[in-house]
C-alpha positions as CSV (number, residue, x, y, z in Angstrom):
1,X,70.7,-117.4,-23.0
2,X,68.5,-114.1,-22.3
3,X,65.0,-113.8,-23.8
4,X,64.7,-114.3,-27.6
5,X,64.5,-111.5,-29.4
6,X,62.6,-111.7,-32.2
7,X,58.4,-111.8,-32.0
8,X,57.6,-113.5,-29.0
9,X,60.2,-116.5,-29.2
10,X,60.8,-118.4,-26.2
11,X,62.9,-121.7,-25.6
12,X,61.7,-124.6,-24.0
13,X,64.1,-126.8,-22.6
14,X,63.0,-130.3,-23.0
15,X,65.6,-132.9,-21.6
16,X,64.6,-136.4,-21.3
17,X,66.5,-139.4,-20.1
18,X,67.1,-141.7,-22.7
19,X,69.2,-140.5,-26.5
20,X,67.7,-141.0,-29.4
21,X,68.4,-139.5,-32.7
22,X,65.0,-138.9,-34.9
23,X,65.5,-138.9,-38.5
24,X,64.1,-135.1,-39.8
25,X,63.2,-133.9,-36.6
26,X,64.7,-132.6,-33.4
27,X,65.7,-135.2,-30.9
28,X,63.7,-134.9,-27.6
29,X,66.5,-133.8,-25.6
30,X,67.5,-130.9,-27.4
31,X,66.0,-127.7,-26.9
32,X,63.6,-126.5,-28.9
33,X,62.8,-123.2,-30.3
34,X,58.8,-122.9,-30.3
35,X,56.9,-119.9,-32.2
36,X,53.9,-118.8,-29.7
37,X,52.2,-117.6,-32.9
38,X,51.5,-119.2,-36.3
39,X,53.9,-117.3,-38.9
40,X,52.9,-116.2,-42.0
41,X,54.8,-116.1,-45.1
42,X,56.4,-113.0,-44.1
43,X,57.5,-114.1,-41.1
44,X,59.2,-117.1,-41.5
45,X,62.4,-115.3,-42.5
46,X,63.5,-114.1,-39.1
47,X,64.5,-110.2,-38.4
48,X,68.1,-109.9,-37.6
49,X,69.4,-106.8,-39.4
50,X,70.3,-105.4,-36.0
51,X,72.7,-108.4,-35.3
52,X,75.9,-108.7,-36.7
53,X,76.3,-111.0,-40.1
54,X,79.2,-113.2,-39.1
55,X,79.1,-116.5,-37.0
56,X,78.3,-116.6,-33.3
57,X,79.0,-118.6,-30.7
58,X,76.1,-120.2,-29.3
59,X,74.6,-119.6,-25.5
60,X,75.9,-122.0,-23.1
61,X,72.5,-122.8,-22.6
62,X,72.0,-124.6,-25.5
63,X,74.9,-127.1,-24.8
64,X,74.6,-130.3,-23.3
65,X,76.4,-131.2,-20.4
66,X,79.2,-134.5,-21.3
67,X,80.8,-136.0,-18.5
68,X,83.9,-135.3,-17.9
69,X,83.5,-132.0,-19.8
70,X,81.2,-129.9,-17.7
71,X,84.0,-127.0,-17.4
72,X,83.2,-126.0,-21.3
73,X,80.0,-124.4,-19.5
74,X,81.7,-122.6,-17.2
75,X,83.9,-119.0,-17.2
76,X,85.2,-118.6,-20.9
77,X,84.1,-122.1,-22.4
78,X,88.2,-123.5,-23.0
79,X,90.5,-125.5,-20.8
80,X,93.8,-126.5,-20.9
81,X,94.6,-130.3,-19.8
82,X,97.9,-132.0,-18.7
83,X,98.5,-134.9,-17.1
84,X,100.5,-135.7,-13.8
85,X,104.1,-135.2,-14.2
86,X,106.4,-138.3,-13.8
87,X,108.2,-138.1,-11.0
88,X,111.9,-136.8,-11.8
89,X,115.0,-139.6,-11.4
90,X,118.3,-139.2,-9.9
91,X,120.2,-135.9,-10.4
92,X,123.4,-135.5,-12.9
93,X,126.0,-137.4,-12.3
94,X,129.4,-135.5,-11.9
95,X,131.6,-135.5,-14.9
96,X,134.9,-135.2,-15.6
97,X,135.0,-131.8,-18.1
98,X,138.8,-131.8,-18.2
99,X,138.5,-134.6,-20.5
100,X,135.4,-132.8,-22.2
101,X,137.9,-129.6,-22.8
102,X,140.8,-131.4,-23.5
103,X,139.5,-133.3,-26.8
104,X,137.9,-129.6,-27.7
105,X,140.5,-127.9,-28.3
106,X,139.4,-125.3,-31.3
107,X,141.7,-123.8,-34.0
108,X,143.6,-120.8,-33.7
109,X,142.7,-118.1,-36.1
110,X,145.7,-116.6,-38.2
111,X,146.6,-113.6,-39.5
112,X,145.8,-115.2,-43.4
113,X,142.5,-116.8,-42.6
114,X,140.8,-113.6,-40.9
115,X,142.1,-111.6,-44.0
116,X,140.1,-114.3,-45.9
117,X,137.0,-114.0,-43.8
118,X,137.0,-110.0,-44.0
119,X,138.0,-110.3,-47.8
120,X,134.7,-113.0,-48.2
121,X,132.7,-110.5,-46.1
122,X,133.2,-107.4,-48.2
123,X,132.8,-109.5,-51.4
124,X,129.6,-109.9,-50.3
125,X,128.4,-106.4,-49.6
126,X,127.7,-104.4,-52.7
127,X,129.0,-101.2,-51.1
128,X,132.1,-102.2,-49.6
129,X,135.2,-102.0,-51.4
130,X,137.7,-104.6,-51.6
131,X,141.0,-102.5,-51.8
132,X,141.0,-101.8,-47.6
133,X,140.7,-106.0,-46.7
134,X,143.3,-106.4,-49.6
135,X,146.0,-103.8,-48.1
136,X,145.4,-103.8,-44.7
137,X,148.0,-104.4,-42.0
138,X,147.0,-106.5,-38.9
139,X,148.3,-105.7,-36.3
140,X,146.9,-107.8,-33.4
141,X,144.4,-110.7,-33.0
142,X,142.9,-111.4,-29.8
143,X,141.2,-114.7,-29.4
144,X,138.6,-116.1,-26.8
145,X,136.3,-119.1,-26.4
146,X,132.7,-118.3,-25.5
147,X,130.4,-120.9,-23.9
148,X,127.1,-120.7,-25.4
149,X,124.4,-123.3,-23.2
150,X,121.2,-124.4,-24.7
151,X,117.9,-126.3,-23.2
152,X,115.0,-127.1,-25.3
153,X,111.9,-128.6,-24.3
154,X,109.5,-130.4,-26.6
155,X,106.3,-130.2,-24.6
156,X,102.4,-131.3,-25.1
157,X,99.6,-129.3,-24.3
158,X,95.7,-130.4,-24.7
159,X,93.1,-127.7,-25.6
160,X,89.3,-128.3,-25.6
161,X,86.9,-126.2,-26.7
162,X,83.2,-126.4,-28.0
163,X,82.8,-125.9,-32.2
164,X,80.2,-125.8,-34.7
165,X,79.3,-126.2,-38.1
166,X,76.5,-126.6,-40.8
167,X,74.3,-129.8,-40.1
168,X,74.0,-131.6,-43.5
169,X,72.2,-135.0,-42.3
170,X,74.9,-136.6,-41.8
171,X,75.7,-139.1,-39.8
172,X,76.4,-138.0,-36.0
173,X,78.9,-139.5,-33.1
174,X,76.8,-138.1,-30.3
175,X,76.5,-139.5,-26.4
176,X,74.0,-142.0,-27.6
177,X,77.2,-143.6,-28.8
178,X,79.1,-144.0,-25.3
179,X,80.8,-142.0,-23.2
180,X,83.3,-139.0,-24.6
181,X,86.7,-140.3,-23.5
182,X,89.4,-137.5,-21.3
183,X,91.5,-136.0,-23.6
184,X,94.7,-137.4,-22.0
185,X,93.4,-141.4,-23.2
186,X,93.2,-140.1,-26.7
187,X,95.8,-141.8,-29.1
188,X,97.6,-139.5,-31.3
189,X,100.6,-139.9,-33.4
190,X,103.6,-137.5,-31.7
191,X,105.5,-135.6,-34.2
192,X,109.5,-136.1,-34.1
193,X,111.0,-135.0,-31.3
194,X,111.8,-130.7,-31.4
195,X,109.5,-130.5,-34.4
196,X,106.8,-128.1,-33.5
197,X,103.3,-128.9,-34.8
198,X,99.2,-128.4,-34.3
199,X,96.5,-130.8,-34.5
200,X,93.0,-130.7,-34.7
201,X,90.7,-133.5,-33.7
202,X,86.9,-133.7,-33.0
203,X,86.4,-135.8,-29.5
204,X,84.3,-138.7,-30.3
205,X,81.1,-139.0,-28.9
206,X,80.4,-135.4,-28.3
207,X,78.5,-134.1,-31.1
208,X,75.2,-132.6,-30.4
209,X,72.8,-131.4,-33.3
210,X,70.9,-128.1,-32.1
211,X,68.5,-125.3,-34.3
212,X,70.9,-122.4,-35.5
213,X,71.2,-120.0,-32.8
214,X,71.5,-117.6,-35.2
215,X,68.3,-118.1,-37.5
216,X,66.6,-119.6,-34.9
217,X,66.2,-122.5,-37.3
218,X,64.8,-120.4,-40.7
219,X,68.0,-120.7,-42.2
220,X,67.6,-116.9,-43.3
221,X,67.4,-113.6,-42.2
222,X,66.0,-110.4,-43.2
223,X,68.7,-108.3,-45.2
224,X,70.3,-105.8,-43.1
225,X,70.4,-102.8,-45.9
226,X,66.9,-102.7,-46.9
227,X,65.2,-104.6,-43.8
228,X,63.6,-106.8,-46.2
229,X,62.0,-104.7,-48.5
230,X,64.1,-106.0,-51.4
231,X,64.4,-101.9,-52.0
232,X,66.3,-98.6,-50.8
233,X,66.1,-95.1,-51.1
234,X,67.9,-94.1,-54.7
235,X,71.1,-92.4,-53.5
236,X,71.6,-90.5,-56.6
237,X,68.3,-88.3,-55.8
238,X,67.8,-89.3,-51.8
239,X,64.1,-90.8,-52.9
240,X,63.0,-87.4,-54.4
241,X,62.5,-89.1,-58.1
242,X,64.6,-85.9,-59.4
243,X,67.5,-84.5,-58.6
244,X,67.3,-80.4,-57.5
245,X,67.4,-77.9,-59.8
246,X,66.8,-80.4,-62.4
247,X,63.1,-80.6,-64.2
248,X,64.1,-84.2,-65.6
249,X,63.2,-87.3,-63.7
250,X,65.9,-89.4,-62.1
251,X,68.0,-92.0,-64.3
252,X,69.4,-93.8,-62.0
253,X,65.9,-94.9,-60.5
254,X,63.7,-94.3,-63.2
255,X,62.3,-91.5,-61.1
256,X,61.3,-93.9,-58.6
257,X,63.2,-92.9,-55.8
258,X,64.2,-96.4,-55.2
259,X,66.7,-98.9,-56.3
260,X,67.1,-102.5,-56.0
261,X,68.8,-103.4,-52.7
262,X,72.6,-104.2,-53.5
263,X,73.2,-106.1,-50.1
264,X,70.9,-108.6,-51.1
265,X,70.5,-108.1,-54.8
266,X,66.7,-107.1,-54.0
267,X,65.8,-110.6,-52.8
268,X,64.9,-109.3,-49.1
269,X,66.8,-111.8,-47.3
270,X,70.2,-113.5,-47.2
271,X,71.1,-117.1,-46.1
272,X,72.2,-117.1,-42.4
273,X,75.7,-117.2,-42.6
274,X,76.2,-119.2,-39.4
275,X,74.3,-122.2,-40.5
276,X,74.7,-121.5,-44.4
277,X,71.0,-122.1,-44.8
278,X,71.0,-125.7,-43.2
279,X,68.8,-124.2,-40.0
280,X,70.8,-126.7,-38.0
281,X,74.1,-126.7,-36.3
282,X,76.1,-129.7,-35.5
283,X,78.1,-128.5,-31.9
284,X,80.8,-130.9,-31.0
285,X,84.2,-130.9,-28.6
286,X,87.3,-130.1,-30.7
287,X,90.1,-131.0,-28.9
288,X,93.9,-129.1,-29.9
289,X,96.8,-131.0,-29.2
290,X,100.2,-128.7,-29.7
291,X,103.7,-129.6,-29.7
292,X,105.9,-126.5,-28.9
293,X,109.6,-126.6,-28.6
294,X,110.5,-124.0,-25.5
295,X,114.3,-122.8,-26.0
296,X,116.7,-121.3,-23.2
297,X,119.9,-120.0,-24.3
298,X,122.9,-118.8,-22.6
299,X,126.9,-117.6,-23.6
300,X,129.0,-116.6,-20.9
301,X,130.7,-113.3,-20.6
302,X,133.6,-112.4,-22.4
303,X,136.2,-109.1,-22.9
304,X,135.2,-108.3,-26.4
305,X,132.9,-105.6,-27.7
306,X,131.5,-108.3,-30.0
307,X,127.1,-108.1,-29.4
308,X,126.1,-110.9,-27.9
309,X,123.2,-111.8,-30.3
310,X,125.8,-112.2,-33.0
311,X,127.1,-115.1,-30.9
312,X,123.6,-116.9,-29.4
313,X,123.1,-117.4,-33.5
314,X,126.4,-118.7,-34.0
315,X,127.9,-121.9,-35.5
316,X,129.8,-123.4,-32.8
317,X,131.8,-126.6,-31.6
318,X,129.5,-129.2,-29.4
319,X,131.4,-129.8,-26.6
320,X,128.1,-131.7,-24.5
321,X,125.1,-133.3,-25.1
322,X,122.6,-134.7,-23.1
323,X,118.9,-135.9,-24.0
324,X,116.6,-137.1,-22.2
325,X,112.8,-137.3,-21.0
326,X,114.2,-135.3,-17.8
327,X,117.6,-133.7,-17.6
328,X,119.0,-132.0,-14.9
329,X,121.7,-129.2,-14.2
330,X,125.3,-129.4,-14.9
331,X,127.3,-129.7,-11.8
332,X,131.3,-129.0,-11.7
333,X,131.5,-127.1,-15.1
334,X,135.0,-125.3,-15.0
335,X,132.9,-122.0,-15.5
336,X,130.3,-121.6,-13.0
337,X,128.2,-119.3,-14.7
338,X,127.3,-122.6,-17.2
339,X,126.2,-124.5,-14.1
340,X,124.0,-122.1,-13.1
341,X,122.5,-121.5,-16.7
342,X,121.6,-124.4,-16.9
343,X,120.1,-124.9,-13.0
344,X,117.9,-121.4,-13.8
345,X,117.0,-122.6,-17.3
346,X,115.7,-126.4,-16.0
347,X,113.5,-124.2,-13.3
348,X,112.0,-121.6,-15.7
349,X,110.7,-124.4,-18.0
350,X,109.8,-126.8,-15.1
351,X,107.8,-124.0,-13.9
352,X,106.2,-122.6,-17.2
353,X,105.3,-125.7,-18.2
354,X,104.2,-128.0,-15.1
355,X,100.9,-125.9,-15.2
356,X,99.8,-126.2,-18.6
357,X,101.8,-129.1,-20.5
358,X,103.4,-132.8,-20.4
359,X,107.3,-132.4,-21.4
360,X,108.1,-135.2,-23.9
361,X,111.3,-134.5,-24.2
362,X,114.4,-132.2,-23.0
363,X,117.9,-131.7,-24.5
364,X,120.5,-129.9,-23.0
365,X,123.9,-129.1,-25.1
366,X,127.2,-126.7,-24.2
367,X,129.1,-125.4,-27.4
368,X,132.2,-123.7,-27.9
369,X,132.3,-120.4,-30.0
370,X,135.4,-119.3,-31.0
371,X,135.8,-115.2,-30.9
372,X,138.4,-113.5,-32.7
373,X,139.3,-109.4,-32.4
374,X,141.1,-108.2,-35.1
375,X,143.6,-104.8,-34.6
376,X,144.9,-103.8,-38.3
377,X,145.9,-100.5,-40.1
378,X,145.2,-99.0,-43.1
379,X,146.0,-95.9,-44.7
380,X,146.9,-94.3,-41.4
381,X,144.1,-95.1,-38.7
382,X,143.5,-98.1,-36.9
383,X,140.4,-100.3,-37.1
384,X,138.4,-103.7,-35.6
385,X,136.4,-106.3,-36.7
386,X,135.4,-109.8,-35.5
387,X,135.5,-113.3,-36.4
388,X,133.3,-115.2,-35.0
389,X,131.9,-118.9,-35.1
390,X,133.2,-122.0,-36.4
391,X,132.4,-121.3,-40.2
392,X,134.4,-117.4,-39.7
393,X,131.4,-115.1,-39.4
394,X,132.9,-111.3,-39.4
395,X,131.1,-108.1,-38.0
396,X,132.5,-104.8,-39.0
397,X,132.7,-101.8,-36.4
398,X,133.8,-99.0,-38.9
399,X,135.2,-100.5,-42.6
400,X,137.2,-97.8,-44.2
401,X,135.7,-98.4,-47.8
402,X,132.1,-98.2,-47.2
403,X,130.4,-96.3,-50.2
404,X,126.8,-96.2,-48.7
405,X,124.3,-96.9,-46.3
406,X,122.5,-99.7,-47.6
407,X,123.6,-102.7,-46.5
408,X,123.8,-104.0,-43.0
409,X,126.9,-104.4,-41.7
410,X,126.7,-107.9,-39.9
């Protein structure tokens, strides 16, 4: 912890054997701050107005060491925990996707339901007119199926990291209780499957009561703006009682040269914001459990100019599904590019997450998007737009009745 700095404070560490918990005083194996002088009343409000005002973390030193947990006093004082992964099962057995393909067969789209997509597009732009999707010839539709694959992972991850707060007397769960248990042998309640959440726990046994760090146990400190004088220089006059030039004495001091200090509304001190004027902190292990859903997505390549983010947000058809604690790559799929999606994105998770995580769950799908270019004419030029998606999403390249630039044209 470095030398106390503050009038000849010095820490005595005084660990004993046996845990005890002393009602108004500090248990024996805690350390102890000890004044080498007797403090008068002055004194017993300790300078820190050359230390910052907000909440500090607390030496190492002062920390206990827990078993199991002597990490959180080494390097950066937090450690992610996972537990053995489970060793994998048999691979994916070979399917028959002509059967898949055969049963998913999507609709063709006609010349009157794109004219009623583009029509329910432009109704919904302020600045498009609906003359052009009313009167426009179409002249050719060119139709493809996109593949779109997508993994998700629902993993678990285990943080652990030492907090504090305010002691207030209360009652406290410390080692004199038993042993802290590993964070993997803590029973929590896991959210629904794919539904991302955070929880915050305090590790039982672990809490340790200790003399703010900050305050050094006073519970206030010495007011930063007038170093505890409760007064400071009058900035209308800059302590001169008058202003220059000006024979009259000062108003806003009373020609005192001084005002009543505004930081600490001239009491001299403030209440230590770290401990909120309890002089003790209760330190404990907080553990972090947090359930994160890891996506990998994937639509094969295809001969339209439609953008390819339009189509990883798409509605489509489910064609496959699989679910599982473990799933594994597609083999055989008709397009090879799927099989290999879905080989690199079972690796990229496996390795992101082995190191850091426990996957719960994985689920593995293959959707058909139906893609749609439309060719039509109006008033003597030729233009395109899209259809995409099972609900008829368009995208406009160039609409001929566009009044503005204000809307986005997806």
């Amino acid at each position: 912890m470095g030398p106390c700095s503050g009038r000849g404070l010095r820490v005595v560490s005084q660990i004993q054997g046996g845990l005890s918990q002393l009602e108004g005083q500090t248990p024996p194996w805690l350390d102890v701050c000890i004044m080498d002088r007797d403090l008068s009343e002055d004194d017993s409000v300790v300078d820190l107005s050359f230390e910052a005002e907000s909440p500090l973390a607390p030496p190492i030193e002062l920390l206990e060491r827990l078993p199991s947990y002597d990490w959180l006093l080494q390097g950066s004082g937090q450690q992610i925990f996972f537990p053995p992964l489970e060793a994998p099962g048999r691979s994916q057995e070979r399917r028959s996707w002509s059967s898949f393909l055969e049963h998913s067969r999507l609709p063709m789209v006609t010349e009157e339901v794109a004219r009623e997509a583009l029509l329910s597009f432009v109704n919904s732009k302020c600045c498009y007119g609906s003359e052009a999707a009313s009167d426009l010839i179409i002249q050719e539709l060119k139709q493809q199926t996109v593949c779109r694959y997508r993994l998700e992972t629902f993993s678990e991850s285990r943080i652990s990291e030492w907090k504090f707060e305010p002691f207030t007397n209360h009652l406290v769960d410390g080692p004199q209780r038993g042993a802290s248990p590993r964070l993997w042998d803590i029973k929590v309640q896991v959210p629904p499957m794919f539904q991302e959440d955070t929880k915050k726990f305090q590790v039982p046994h672990s809490a340790l009561v200790k003399e703010c760090h900050k305050c050094h146990g006073h519970g206030r400190y010495k007011c930063s703006g007038c170093h505890g004088a409760s007064m400071v220089r009058c900035s209308s006059c800059s302590g001169a009682k008058r202003k220059a030039k000006q024979p009259r004495r000062c108003q806003m001091c009373s020609g005192s040269g001084r005002r009543r200090c505004s930081t600490c509304s001239g009491r001299g001190n403030k209440t230590c914001v770290t401990c909120r004027g309890e002089k003790k902190l209760l330190h404990f292990i907080q553990l972090i459990i947090m359930w994160k859903n890891s996506l990998f997505e994937f639509v094969s390549e295809h001969q339209l100019n439609c953008p390819g983010e339009l189509l990883a947000k798409a509605k489509g058809e489910n064609l496959f599904k699989d679910e599982n604690v473990v799933v594994y790559p597609i083999v055989d799929f008709p397009l090879r590019e799927i099989s290999l999606a879905s080989k690199r994105g079972i690796a990229e998770h496996s390795s992101k997450l082995a190191s850091r995580a426990r996957i719960l769950q994985q689920r593995q799908t293959i959707e058909l998007i139906p893609l749609t270019e439309v060719h039509y004419w109006y008033q003597g030029k030729t233009y395109v737009y899209y259809i995409y998606g099972t609900d008829h999403k368009v995208y406009v390249v160039d609409y001929p009745e566009r009044y503005c630039c204000g809307c986005t044209i997806i």
